[in-house]
N, C-alpha and C positions, 0 to 999 in steps of 0.2 A: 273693827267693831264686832261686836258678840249681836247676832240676829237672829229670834226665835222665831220657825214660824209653825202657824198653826190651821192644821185643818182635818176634817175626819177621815182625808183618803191621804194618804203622800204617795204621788207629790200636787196631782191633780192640775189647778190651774197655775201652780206654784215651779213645775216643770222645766221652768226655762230661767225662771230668777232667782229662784236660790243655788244650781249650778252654779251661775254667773257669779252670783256674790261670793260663793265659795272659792271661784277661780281668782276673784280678786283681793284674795286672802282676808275674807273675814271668816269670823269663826261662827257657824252654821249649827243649828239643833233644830230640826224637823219633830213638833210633837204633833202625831196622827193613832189614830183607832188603829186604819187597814192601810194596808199596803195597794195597790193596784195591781194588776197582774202584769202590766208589763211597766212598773217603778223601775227605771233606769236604778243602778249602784251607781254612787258617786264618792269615791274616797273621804275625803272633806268634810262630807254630810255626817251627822251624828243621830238617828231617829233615836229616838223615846215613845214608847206607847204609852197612850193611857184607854183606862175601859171603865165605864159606868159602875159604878156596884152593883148596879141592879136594873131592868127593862126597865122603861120606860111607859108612858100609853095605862094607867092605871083605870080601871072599868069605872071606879066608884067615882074616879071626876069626872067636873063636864067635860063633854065632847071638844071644845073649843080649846079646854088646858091641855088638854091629853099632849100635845106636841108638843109645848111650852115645858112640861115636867121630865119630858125625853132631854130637850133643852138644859133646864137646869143642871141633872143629871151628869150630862158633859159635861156641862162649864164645873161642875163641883169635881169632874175626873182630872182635868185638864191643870185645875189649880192644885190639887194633890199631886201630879208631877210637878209642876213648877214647884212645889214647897223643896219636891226630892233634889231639884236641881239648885236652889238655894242653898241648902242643906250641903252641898258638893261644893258652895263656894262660884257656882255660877251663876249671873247674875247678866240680862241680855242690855244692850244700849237701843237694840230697836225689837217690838216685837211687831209682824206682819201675819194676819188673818183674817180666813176667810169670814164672813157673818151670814150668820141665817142658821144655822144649827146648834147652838150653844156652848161648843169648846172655851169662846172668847167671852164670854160673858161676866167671869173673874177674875180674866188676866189681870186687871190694874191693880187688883188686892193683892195679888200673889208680888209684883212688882211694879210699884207704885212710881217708883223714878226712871223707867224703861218708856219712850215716845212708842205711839201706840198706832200702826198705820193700818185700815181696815178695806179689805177687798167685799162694797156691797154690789150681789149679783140682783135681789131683785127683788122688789116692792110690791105686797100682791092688791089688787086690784078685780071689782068683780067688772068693773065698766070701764071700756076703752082697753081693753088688754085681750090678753090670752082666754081668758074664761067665757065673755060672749062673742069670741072671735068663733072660738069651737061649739058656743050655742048656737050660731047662724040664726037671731033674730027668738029662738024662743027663751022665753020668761025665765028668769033665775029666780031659785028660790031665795027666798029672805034666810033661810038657815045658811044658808052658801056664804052669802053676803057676808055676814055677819061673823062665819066662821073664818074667810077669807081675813076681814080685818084685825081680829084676833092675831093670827098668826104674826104680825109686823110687829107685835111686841116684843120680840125678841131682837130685832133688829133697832127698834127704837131704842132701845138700852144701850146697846151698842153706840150707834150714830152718836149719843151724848157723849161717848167716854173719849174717844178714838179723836188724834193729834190731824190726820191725814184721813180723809175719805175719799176710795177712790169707785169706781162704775166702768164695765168697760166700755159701754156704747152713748149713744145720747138718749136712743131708745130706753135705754135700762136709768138712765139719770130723769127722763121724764117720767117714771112711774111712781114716783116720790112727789110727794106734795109739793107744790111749789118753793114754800116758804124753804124747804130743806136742801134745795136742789144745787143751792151756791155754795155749799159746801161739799157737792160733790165733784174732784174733779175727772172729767173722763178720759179715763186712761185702760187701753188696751194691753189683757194680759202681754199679748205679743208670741208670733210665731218664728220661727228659724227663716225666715225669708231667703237669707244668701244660700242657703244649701238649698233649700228647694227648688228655686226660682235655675238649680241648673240641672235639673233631674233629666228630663226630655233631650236636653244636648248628650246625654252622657249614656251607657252601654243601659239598654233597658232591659229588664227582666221578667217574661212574665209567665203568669202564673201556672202550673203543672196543669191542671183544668185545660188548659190551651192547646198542649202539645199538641193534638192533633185536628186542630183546627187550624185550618188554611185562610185565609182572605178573612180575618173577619171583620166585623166590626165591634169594635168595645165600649159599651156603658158602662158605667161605674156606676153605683150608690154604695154612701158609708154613713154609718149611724153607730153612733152608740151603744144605743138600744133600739129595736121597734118598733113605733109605736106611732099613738097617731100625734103627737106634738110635733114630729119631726115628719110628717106628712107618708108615714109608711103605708098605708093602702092607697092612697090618691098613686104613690109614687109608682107600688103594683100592679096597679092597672096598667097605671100610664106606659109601662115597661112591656107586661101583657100587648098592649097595641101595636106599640114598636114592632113586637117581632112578630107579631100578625101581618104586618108590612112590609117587613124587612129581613128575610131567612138568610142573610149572611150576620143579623146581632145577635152577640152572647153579651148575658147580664151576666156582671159580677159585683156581688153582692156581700160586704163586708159589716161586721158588727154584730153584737150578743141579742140574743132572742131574749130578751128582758125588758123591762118600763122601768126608763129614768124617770121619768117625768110622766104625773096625771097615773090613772087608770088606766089599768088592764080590760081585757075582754070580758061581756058580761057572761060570754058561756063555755069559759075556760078552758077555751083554748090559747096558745099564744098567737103573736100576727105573722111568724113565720107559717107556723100550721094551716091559719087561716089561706094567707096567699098562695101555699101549696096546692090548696084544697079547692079555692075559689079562687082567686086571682085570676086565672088565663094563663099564667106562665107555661112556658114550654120547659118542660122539669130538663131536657136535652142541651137546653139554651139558656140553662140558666143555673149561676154557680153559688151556690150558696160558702162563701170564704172563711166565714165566722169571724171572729178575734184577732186581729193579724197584732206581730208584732210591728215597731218603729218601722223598720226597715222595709218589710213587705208592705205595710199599708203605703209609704212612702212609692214602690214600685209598682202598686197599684193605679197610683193618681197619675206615676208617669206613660203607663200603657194605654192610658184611655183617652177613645175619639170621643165622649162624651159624658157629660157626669153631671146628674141630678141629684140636688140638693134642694128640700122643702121644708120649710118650717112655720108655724103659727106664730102670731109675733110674741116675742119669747126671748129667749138669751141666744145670742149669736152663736152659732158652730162655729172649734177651731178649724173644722175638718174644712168649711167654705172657703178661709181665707186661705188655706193650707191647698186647697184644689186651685185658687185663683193663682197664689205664689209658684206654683207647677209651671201653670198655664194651659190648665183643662180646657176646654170648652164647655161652658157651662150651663145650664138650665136650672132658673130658680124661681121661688116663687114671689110677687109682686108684693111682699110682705115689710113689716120693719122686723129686725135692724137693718135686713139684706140690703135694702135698698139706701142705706147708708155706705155700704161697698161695691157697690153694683149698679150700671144703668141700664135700662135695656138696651139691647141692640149695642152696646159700646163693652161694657169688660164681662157682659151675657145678656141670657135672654130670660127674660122676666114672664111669668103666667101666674093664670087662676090659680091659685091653692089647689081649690077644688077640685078643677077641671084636668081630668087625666087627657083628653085627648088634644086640648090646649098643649098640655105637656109632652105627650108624644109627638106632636107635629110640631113643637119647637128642633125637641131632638131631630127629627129627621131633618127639621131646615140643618143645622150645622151640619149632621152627617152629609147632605150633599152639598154645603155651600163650602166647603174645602177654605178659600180665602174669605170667608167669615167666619170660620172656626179659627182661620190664623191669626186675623186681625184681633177678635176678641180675647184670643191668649196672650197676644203680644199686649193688649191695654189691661189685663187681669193682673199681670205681672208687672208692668209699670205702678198697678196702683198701689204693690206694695214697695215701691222705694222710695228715699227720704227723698226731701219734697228738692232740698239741694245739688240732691245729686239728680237728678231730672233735669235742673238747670244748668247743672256741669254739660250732663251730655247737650242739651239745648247751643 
């Protein structure tokens, strides 16, 4: 089959199935904006860029369109490449994309007899979500509100056109109206499990920061970005305490000083700077890694006696299930989607969002309880195999 897929980064959540489909000799076109900085090359693969004409965000509309018109924008790029690619005589049997930014939002005009399958990550909502999770109890304004629901318009467009609707949590499938929710079905992008899941058995490697440290003990965090969706100052502190208590742990600390998600700092700085500066961290004991690529991030999760992971409930990190498939010993937070992969005390240990010292005295439980750091990497790693082969070993 010929399968287009589509999204503003390549290869992004797309990483691991369009490889795949490529290896199973269909014939692959990647239309994306940017590239990632660490976009694996894949022979097979065929990228096409496309670029807006023009910025998006115009001052003179409302507030509310401004995103919608970035939106459009896309979708009008995206279908100017596909005309190109018509134009060549190619013509896709399935197209797969992402939704919520607007690439996909003319694909069916550009190719109208192509099944249309769409990856929706997330429904926004001012109640019951992310927004008065991170108010903790105070008043949201009505412009929020209101701007909040705006945004779904683009994705409502979508949701109508598209043959296959998929979500990857059930988390992210309940933040859609009821009425729409049977039409979503949920399906996880999906991690490399069998290679991970033998990292720890195999020669580890770790990081040059190390060398001259003896005996230590190893926390991990890994984020994306920093920030506070992904619990980056609660995580700071919580880190901070640790080695307040504990002068054999080094943190090591991976991921871009940027905001994926939500706002930045109101007094611009970044939250690296900030946690430098205020945190408590022990700058001697604590590594800041950056960006790693595959490989290094990969020997990161397998060096670590402990790895904190925080989120606000939100779109699931690959990096959790990616720490669980190692078999980290984990500390997370009491949150959804986690706790759709996660139990306390069984494949980790569940806390306050909030609460840094909750978080640090988890970590320190695994750091000394040795056979409960093993037990729960042994069930982290079990929960990601197929449900059959559990019953083979069984």
């Amino acid at each position: 089959m010929r399968i287009l897929f589509v999204h503003p980064n390549y290869p992004s959540q797309f990483r691991r199935l369009a490889p795949w489909l490529a290896e199973q000799g269909h014939e692959i076109v990647f239309l994306a904006s940017n590239s990632e900085w660490h976009a694996p090359e894949v022979a097979n693969i065929r990228l096409k860029a496309y670029q807006p004409h023009r910025a998006g965000g115009t001052e003179a509309l409302h507030p509310y369109l401004r995103r919608f018109e970035q939106a459009v924008l896309s979708g009008q790029a995206a279908f100017r490449a596909c005309v190109e690619l018509a134009e060549e005589g190619w013509h896709p049997d399935w197209i797969i994309n992402h939704v919520g930014f607007g690439p996909g939002l003319y694909l069916r005009d550009a190719f109208p007899k192509a099944r249309r399958a769409g990856l929706f990550e997330w429904y926004y909502n001012a109640i019951g979500s992310d927004v008065d999770f991170m108010a903790r109890g105070a008043p949201l304004e009505p412009d929020r509100q209101m701007r909040l629901r705006t945004w779904n318009a683009q994705t409502l467009i979508e949701l109508a056109d598209v043959d296959l609707a998929v979500t990857p949590t059930v988390w992210q499938q309940r933040q859609f109206p009821a009425w729409m929710r049977s039409r979503l079905q949920v399906i996880h992008e999906g991690i490399d499990w069998e290679q991970l899941s033998r990292l720890k058995s195999g020669v580890i490697t770790y990081p040059n920061c190390l060398a001259a440290v003896g005996n230590a003990e190893i926390v991990t965090y890994v984020s994306r970005g920093f920030e506070e969706y992904r619990g980056f100052p609660q995580a700071m502190q919580a880190l901070a305490l640790l080695q307040q208590r504990r002068p054999r742990v080094q943190i090591l600390i991976a991921g871009n000083d940027i905001i994926a998600y939500g706002a930045g700092r109101q007094d611009g700085r970044t939250w690296q700077q900030w946690a430098e500066q205020e945190a408590g961290l022990d700058p001697l004991r604590t590594h800041w890694l950056g960006p790693l690529q595959t490989a290094e991030y990969h020997q990161l999760l397998a060096c670590s006696n402990a790895h904190l992971y925080l989120t606000v409930p939100f779109v699931l990190s690959w990096s959790l299930l990616e720490a669980m498939a190692v078999g980290c010993a984990i500390v997370s937070s009491a949150t959804a989607p986690v706790q759709e992969v996660m139990r306390d005390g069984q494949e980790g240990l569940l806390c306050d969002f909030y609460s840094a010292d909750d978080q640090a005295r988890a970590m320190e439980r695994l750091l000394d309880q040795q056979k409960l750091a093993t037990r729960q990497r042994e069930a982290a790693i079990i929960a990601g195999i197929p449900e059959e082969l559990v019953q083979e070993a069984s």
